[in-house]
VOPAGU-2260 file (C-alpha; in pm, 1 decimal, decimal comma):
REM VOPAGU-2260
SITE   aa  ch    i         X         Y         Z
SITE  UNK   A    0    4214,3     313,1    -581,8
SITE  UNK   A    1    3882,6     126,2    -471,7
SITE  UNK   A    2    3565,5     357,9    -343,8
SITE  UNK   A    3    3462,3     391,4       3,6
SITE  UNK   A    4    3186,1     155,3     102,5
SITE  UNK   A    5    2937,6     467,7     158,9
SITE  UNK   A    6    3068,4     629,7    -178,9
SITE  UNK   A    7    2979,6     311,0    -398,0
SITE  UNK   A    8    2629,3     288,8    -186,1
SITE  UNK   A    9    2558,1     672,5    -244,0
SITE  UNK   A   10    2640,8     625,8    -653,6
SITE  UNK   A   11    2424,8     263,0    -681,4
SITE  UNK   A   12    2125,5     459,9    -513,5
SITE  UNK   A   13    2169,9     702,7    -753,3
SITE  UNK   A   14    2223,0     494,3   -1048,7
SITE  UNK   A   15    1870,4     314,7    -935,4
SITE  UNK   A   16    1712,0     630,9    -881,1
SITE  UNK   A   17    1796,3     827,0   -1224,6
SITE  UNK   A   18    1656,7     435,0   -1387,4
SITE  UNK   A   19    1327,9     461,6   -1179,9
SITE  UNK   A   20    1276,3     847,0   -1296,1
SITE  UNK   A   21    1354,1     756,9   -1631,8
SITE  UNK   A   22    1088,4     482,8   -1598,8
SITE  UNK   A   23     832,5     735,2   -1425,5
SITE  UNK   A   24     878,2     992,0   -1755,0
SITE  UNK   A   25     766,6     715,5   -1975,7
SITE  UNK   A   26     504,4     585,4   -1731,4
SITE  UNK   A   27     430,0     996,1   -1674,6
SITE  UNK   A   28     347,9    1027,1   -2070,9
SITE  UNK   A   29     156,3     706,4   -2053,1
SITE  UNK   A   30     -72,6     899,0   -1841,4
SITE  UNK   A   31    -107,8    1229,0   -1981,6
SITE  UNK   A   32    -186,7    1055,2   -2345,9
SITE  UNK   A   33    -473,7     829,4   -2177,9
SITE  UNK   A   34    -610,7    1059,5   -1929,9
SITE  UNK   A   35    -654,3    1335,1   -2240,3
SITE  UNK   A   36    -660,9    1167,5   -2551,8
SITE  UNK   A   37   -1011,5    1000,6   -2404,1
SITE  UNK   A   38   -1338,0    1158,5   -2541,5
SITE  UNK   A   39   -1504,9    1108,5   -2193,7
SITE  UNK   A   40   -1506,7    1336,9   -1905,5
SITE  UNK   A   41   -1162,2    1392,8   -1756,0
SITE  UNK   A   42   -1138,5    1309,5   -1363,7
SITE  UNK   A   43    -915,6    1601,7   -1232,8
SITE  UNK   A   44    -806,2    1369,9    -940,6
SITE  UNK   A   45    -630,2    1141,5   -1128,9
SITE  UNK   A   46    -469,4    1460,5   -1366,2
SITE  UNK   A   47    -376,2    1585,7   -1096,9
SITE  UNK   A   48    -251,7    1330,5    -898,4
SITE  UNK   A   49       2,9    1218,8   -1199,4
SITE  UNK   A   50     115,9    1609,2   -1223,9
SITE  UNK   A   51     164,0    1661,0    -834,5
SITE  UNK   A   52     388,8    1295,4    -777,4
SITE  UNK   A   53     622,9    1345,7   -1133,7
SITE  UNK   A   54     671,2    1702,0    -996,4
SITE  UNK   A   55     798,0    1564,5    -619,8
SITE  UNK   A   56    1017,7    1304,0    -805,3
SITE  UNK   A   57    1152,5    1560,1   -1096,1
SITE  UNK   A   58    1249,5    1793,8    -747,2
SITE  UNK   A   59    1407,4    1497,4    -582,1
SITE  UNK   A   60    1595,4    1365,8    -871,1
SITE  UNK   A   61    1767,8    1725,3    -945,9
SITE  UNK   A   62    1818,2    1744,9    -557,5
SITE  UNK   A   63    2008,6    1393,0    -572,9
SITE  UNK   A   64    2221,1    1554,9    -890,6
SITE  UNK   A   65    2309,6    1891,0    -703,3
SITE  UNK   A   66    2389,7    1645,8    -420,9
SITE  UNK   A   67    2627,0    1435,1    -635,1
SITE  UNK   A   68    2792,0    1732,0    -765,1
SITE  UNK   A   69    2847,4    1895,6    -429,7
SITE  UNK   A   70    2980,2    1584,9    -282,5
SITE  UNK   A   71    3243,7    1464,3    -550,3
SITE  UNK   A   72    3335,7    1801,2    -654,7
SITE  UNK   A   73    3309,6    2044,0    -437,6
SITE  UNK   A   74    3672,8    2099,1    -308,8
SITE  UNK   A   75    3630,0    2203,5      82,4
SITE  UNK   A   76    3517,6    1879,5      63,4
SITE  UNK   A   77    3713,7    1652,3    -141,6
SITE  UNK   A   78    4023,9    1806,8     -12,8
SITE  UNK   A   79    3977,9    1668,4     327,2
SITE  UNK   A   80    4055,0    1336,9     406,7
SITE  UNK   A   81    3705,3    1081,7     374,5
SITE  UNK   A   82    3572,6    1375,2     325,0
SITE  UNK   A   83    3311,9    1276,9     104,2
SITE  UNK   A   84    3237,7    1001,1     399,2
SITE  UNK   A   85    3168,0    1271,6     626,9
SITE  UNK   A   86    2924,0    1492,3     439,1
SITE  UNK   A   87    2745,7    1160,3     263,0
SITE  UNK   A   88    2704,7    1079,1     685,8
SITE  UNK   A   89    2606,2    1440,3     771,2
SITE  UNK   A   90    2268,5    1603,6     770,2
SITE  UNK   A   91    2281,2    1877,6     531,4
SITE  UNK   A   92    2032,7    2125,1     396,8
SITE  UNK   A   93    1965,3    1875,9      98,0
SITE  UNK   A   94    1928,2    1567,3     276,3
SITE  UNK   A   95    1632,4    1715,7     489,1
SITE  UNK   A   96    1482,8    1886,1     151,9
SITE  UNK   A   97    1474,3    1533,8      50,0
SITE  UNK   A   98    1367,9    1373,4     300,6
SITE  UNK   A   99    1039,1    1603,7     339,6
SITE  UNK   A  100     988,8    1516,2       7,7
SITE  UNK   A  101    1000,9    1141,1      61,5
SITE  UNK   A  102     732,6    1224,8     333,8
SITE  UNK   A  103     494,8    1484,3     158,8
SITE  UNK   A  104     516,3    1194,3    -180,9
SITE  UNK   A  105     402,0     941,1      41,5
SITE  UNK   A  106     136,6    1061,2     191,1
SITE  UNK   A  107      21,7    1176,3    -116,6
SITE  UNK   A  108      37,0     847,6    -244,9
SITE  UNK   A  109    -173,5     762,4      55,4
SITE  UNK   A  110    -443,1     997,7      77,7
SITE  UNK   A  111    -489,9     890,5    -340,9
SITE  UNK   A  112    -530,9     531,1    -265,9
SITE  UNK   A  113    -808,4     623,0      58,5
SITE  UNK   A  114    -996,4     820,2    -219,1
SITE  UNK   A  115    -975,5     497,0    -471,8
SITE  UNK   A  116   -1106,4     293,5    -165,1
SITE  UNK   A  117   -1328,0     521,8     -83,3
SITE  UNK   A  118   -1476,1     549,3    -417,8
SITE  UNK   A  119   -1511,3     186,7    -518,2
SITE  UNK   A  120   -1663,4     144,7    -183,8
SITE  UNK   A  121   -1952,6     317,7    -287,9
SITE  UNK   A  122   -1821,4     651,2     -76,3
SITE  UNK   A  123   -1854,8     451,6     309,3
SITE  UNK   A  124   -1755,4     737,6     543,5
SITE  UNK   A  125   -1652,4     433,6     791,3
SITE  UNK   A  126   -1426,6     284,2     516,3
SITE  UNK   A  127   -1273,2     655,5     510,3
SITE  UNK   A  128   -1243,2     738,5     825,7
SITE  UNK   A  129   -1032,8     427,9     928,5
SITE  UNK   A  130    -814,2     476,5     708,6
SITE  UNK   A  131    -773,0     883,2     736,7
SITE  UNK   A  132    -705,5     786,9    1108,3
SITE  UNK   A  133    -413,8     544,4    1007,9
SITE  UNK   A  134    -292,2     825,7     757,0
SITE  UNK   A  135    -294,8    1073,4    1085,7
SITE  UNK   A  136     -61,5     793,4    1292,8
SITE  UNK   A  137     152,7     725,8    1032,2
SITE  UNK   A  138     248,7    1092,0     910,3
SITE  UNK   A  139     250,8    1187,2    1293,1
SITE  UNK   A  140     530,9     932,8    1382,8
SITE  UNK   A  141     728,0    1004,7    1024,1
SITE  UNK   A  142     738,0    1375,4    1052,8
SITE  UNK   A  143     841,8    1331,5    1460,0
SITE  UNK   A  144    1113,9    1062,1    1321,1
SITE  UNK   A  145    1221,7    1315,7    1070,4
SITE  UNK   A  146    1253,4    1592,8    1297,0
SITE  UNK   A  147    1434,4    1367,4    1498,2
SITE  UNK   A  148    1660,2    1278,9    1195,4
SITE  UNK   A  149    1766,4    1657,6    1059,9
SITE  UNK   A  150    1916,5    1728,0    1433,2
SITE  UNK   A  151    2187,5    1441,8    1352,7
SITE  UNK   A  152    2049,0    1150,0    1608,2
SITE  UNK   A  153    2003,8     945,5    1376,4
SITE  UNK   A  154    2007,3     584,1    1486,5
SITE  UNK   A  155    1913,3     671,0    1872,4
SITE  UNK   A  156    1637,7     480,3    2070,6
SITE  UNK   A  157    1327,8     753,3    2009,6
SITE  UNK   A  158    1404,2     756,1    1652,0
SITE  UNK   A  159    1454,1     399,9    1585,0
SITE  UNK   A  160    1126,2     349,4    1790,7
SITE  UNK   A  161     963,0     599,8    1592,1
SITE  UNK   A  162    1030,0     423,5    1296,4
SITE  UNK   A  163     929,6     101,7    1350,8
SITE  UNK   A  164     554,8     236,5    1436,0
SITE  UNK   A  165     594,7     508,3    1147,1
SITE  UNK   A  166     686,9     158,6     904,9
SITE  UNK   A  167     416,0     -80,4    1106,7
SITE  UNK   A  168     103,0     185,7    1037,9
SITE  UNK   A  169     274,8     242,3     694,7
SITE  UNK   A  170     264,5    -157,0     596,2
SITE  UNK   A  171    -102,1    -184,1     779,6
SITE  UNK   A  172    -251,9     175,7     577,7
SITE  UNK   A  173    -118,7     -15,4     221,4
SITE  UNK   A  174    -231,8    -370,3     261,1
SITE  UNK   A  175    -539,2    -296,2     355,0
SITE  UNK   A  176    -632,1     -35,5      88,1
SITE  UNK   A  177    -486,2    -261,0    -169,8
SITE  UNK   A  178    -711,8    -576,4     -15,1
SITE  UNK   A  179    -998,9    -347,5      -0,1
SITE  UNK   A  180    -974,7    -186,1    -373,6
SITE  UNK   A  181    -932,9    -565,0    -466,9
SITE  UNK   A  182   -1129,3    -727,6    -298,3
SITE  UNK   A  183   -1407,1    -496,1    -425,9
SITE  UNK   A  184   -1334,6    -554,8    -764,8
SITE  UNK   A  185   -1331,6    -927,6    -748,4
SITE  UNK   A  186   -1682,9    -906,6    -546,0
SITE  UNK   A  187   -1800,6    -692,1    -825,9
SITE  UNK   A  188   -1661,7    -920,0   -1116,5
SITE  UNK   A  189   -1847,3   -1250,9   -1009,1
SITE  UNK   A  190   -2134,2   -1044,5   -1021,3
SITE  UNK   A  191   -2114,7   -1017,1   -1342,2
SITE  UNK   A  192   -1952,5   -1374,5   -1487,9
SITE  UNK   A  193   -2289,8   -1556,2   -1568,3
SITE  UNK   A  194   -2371,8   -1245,5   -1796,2
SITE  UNK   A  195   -2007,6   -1167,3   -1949,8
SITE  UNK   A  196   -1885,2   -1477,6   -1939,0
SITE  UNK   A  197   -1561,9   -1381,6   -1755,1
SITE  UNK   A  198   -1425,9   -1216,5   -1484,1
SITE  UNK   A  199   -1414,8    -818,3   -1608,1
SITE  UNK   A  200   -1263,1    -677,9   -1363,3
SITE  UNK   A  201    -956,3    -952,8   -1347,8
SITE  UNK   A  202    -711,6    -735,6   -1490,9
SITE  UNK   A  203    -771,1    -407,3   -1287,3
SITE  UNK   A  204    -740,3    -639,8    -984,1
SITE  UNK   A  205    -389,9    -763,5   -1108,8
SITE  UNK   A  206    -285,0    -380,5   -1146,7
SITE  UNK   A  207    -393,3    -288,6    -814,0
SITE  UNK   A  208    -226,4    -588,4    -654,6
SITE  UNK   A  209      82,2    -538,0    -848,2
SITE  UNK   A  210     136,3    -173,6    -751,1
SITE  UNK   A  211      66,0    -210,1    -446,0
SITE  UNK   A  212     337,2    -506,2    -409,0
SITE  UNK   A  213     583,5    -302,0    -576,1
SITE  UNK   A  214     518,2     -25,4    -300,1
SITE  UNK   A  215     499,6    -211,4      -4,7
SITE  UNK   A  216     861,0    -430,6     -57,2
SITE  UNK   A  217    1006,3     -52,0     -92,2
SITE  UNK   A  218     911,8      16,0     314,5
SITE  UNK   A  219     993,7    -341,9     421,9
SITE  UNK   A  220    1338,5    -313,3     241,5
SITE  UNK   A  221    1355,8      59,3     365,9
SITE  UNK   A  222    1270,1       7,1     728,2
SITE  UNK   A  223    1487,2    -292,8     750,5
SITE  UNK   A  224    1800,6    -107,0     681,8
SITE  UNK   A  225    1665,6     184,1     928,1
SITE  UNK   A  226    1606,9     -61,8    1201,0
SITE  UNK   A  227    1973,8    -227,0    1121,0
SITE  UNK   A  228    2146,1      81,3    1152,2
SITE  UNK   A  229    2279,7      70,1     798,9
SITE  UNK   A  230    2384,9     373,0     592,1
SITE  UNK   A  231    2207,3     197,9     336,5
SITE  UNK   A  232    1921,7     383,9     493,8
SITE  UNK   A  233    1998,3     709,4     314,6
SITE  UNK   A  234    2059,0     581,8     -32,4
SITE  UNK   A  235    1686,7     337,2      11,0
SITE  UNK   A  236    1484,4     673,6      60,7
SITE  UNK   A  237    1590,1     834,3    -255,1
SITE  UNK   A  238    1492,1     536,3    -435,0
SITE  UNK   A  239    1181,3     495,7    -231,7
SITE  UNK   A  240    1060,3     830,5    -386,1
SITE  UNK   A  241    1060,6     750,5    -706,3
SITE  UNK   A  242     872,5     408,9    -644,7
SITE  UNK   A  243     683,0     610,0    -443,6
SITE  UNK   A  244     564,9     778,8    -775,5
SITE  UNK   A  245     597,1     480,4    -985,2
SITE  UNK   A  246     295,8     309,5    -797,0
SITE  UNK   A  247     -12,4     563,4    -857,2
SITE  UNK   A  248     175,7     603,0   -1212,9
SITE  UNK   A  249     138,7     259,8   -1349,6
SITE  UNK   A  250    -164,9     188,4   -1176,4
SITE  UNK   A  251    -338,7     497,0   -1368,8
SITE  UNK   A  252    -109,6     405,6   -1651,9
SITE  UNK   A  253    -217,9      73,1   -1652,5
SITE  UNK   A  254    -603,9      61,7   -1616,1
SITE  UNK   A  255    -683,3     375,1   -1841,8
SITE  UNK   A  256    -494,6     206,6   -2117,3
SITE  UNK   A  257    -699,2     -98,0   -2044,8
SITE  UNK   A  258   -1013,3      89,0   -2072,6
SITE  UNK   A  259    -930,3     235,4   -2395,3
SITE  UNK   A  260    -856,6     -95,2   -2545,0
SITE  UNK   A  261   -1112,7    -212,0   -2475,0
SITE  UNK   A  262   -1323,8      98,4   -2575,0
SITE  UNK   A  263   -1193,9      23,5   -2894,8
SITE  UNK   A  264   -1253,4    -354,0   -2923,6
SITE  UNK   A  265   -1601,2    -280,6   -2794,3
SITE  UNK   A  266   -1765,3      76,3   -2840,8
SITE  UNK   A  267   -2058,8      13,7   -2757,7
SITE  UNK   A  268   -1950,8    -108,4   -2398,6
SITE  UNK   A  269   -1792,0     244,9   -2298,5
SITE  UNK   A  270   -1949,5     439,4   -2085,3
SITE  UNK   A  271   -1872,5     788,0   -1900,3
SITE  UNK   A  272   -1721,8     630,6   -1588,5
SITE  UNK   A  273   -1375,9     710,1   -1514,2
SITE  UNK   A  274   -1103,6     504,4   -1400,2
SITE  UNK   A  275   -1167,8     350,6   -1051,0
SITE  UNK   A  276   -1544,1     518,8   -1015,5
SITE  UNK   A  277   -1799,2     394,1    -793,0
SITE  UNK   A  278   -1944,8      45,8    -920,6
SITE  UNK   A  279   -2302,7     138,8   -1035,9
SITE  UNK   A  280   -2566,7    -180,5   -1006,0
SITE  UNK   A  281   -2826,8    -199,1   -1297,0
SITE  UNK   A  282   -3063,9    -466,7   -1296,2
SITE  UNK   A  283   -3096,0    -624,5   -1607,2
SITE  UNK   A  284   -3446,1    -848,5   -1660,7
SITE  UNK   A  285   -3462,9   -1163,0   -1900,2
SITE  UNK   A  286   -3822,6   -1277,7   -1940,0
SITE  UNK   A  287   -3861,3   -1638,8   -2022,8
SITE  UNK   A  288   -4203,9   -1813,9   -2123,0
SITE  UNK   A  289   -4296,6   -2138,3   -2108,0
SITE  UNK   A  290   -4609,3   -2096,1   -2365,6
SITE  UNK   A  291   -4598,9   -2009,9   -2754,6
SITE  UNK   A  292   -4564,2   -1644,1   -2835,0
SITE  UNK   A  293   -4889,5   -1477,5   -2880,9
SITE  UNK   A  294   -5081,2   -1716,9   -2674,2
SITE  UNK   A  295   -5298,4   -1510,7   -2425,9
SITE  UNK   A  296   -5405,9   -1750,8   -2182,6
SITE  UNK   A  297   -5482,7   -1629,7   -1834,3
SITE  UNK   A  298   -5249,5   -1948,4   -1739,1
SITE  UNK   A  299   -4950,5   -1764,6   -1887,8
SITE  UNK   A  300   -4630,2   -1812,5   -1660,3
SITE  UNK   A  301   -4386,5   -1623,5   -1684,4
SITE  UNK   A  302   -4048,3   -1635,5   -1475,2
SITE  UNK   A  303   -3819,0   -1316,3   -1487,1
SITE  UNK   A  304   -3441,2   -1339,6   -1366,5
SITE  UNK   A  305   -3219,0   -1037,5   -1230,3
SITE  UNK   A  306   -2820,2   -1032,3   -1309,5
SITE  UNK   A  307   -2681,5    -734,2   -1121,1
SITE  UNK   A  308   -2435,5    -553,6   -1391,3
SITE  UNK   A  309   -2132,6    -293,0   -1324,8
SITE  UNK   A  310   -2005,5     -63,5   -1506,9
SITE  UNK   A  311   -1620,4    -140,7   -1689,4
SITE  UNK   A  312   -1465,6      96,2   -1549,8
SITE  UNK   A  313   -1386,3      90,9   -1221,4
């Protein structure tokens, strides 16, 4: 006998999410290895950061196991008919756990990609401030949608309206810290072409662009399903919070490793700067006379020319 619909949804979203966590351990590793095997100064941030998101996605993926269990084996609830319909369709203790985890990953997420902004900005308060007030919108309309969620309305008017602007400010807050972080990089790197001969910062600005890609077709395909009414909806968030840790993952994954192989290649190009620090101009002066060396003529001319330089690392 063929599954439910909603019982082969529930067991695909939890397929996907057990391959996602099993990505995030290796991605989690990745991390640990480059953030301490460097001989520069650790950044706690980013330590901490990769600690605090494979902790909300190790909670949620045991949560989605103790879920599975209670759902096809539990027998007050297999032994009544679709029951496993009705309690996959119900809000339960578990579902909200999960859901506030969802939330409290995401805006994690968030508030770590304002202080990479924020940082390769040079620290502009302005820069900060626009986005901490998009972070404010955003978390106000999830949590209200959420609240709205655990007390079983789940598809009604206020909630669906609630999460369309939760979704809108979501999309907004993401592509424009990921066009900002870029953008900054890419300013930064043609600063520097005419004396490296290529674009430094080229693959940084791939990672950044990447993750943040990866993140934002998770809400589009999540808030789609939301807005269509589909039970989908349920299974999407579980997987959403393990890309959710994926992004800041890879994108620490990704650049440190960079950094070191390029430490490596060159050694005497690595400096102290940690991953995504503040871009720090030098002025670099190249002297070029137009009269044979030790002439001392009071005619001497001399032209000097100024190549602003930034560090590797951002």
């Amino acid at each position: 006998m063929a599954l439910p619909s909603v019982n082969r949804m529930f067991i695909t979203g939890a397929w996907l999410e057990s391959i996602l966590y099993g990505v995030n351990c290796v991605l989690f590793g990745l991390c640990m290895y480059a953030l301490f095997s460097r001989h520069k100064p650790l950044y706690w941030v980013n330590a901490l950061s990769c600690i605090f998101h494979f902790t909300i996605a190790t909670a949620h993926n045991i949560l989605s196991l103790v879920y599975s269990l209670q759902v096809f084996t539990n027998r007050a609830i297999i032994s009544v008919p679709d029951g496993s319909i009705i309690y996959l369709l119900s809000n339960t203790a578990l579902t909200k756990t999960m859901g506030g985890l969802f939330l409290l990953n995401s805006l994690a997420l968030n508030l770590l990609l304002i202080w990479r902004l924020y940082v390769v900005w040079d620290r502009r308060r302005v820069l900060a401030f626009a986005m901490l007030f998009l972070v404010t919108g955003w978390i106000a309309t999830g949590v209200a949608d959420w609240a709205i969620l655990t007390t079983g309305h789940t598809f009604s008017k206020d909630s669906l309206a609630l999460g369309r602007a939760s979704c809108s400010l979501d999309l907004v807050l993401t592509i424009s810290i990921t066009s900002g972080i870029a953008y900054r990089l890419w300013r930064a790197g043609r600063e520097v072409v005419d004396l490296t001969g290529h674009h430094t910062y080229k693959a940084a600005i791939y990672t950044v662009i990447e993750s943040g890609a990866i993140y934002t077709s998770s809400i589009v395909v999540l808030c789609a399903l939301y807005q269509a009414g589909s039970p989908a909806f349920a299974a999407a968030i579980n997987v959403d919070t393990q890309i959710a840790t994926l992004t800041p993952l890879f994108l620490i994954a990704s650049v440190t490793l960079n950094l070191m192989h390029r430490e490596s290649v060159h050694p005497e190009a690595s400096t102290s700067v940690g991953p995504f620090a503040s871009p720090i101009q030098v002025t670099v002066t190249r002297e070029t006379r137009t009269h044979p060396i030790g002439t001392t003529d009071a005619s001497t001319q001399s032209t000097e020319k100024s190549i602003r330089v930034y560090h590797d690392n951002v």
